[in-house]
C-alpha positions as CSV (number, residue, x, y, z in Angstrom):
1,X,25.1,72.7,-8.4
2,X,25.4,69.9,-5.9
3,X,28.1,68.7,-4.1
4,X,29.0,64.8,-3.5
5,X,31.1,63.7,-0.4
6,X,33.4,61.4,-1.1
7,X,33.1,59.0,1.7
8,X,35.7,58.8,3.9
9,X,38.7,56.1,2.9
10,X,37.0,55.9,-0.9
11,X,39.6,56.2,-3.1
12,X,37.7,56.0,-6.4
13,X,39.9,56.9,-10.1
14,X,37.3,59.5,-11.2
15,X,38.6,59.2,-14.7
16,X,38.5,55.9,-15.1
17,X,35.1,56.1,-13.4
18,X,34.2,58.9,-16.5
19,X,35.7,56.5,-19.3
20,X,33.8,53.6,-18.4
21,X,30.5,55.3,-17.9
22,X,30.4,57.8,-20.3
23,X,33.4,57.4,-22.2
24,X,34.2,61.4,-21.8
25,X,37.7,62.7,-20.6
26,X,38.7,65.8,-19.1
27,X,40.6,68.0,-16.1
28,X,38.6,67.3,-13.2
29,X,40.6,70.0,-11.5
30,X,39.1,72.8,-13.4
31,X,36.4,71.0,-14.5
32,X,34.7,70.2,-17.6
33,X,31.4,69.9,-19.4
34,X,30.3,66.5,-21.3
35,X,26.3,66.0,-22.5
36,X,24.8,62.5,-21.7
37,X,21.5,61.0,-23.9
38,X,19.0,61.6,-21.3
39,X,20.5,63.3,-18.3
40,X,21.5,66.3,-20.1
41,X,25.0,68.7,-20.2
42,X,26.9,67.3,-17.1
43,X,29.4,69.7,-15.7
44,X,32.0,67.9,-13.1
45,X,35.2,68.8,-11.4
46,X,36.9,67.5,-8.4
47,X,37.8,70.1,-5.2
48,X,39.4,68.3,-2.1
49,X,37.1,65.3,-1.1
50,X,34.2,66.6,-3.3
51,X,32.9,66.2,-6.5
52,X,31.0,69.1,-8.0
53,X,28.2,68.2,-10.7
54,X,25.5,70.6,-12.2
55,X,23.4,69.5,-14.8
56,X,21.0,70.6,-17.3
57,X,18.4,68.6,-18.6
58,X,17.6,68.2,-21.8
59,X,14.0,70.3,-23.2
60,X,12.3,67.0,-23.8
61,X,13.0,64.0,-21.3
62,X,12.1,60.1,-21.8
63,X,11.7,58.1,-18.8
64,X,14.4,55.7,-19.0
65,X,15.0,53.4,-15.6
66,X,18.4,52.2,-17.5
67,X,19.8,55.7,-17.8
68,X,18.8,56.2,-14.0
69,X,20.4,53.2,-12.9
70,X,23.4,54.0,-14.6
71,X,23.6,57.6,-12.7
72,X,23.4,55.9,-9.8
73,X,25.8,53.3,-10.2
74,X,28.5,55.6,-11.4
75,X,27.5,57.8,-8.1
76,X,28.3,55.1,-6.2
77,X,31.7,54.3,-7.6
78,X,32.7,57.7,-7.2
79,X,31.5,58.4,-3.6
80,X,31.0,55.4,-2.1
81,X,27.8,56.5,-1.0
82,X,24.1,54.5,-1.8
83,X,21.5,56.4,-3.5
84,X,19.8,56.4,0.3
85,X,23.2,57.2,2.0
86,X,23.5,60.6,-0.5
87,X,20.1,61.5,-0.1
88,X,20.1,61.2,3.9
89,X,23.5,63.7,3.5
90,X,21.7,66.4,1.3
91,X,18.4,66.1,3.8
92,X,21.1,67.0,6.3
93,X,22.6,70.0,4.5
94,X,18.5,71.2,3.1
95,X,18.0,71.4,7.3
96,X,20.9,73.3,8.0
């Protein structure tokens, strides 16, 4: 399971964020599981100024930049935080 920071001052509508990018709803305060073509089962919830997300791949995977692109981008929108920016943060945490 990782954890996203939400970076500080974001104020991102998670829900919204979760309709327009996979068009899935749910209580982000306990959480809930949705499955994406290509990333997999997506669990997600919301605690304080963190997003929780564990994933499990699907058996068989197609390299697909789009699908990528589009994880990112909704990462983004939710955090705040580049691709580089969230990968300098869980360097940080892998040290510690």
């Amino acid at each position: 399971m990782r954890r996203y920071s939400i970076k500080k001052g974001h104020k991102a509508n998670l829900d919204e964020l979760l309709k327009k990018y996979f068009s899935v709803e749910g209580n982000l305060n306990e959480g809930f599981e949705f499955e994406e073509n290509g990333i997999g089962k997506i669990f997600i919830k919301k605690e304080g100024n963190e997003i929780l997300i564990d994933i499990k791949p699907p058996e068989k995977i197609e390299p697909n930049p789009e699908i990528l692109k589009k994880w990112n981008n909704f990462l983004f929108e939710a955090t705040g935080r580049t691709a580089k920016e969230r990968k300098k943060l869980l360097e940080k945490e892998l040290e510690n």
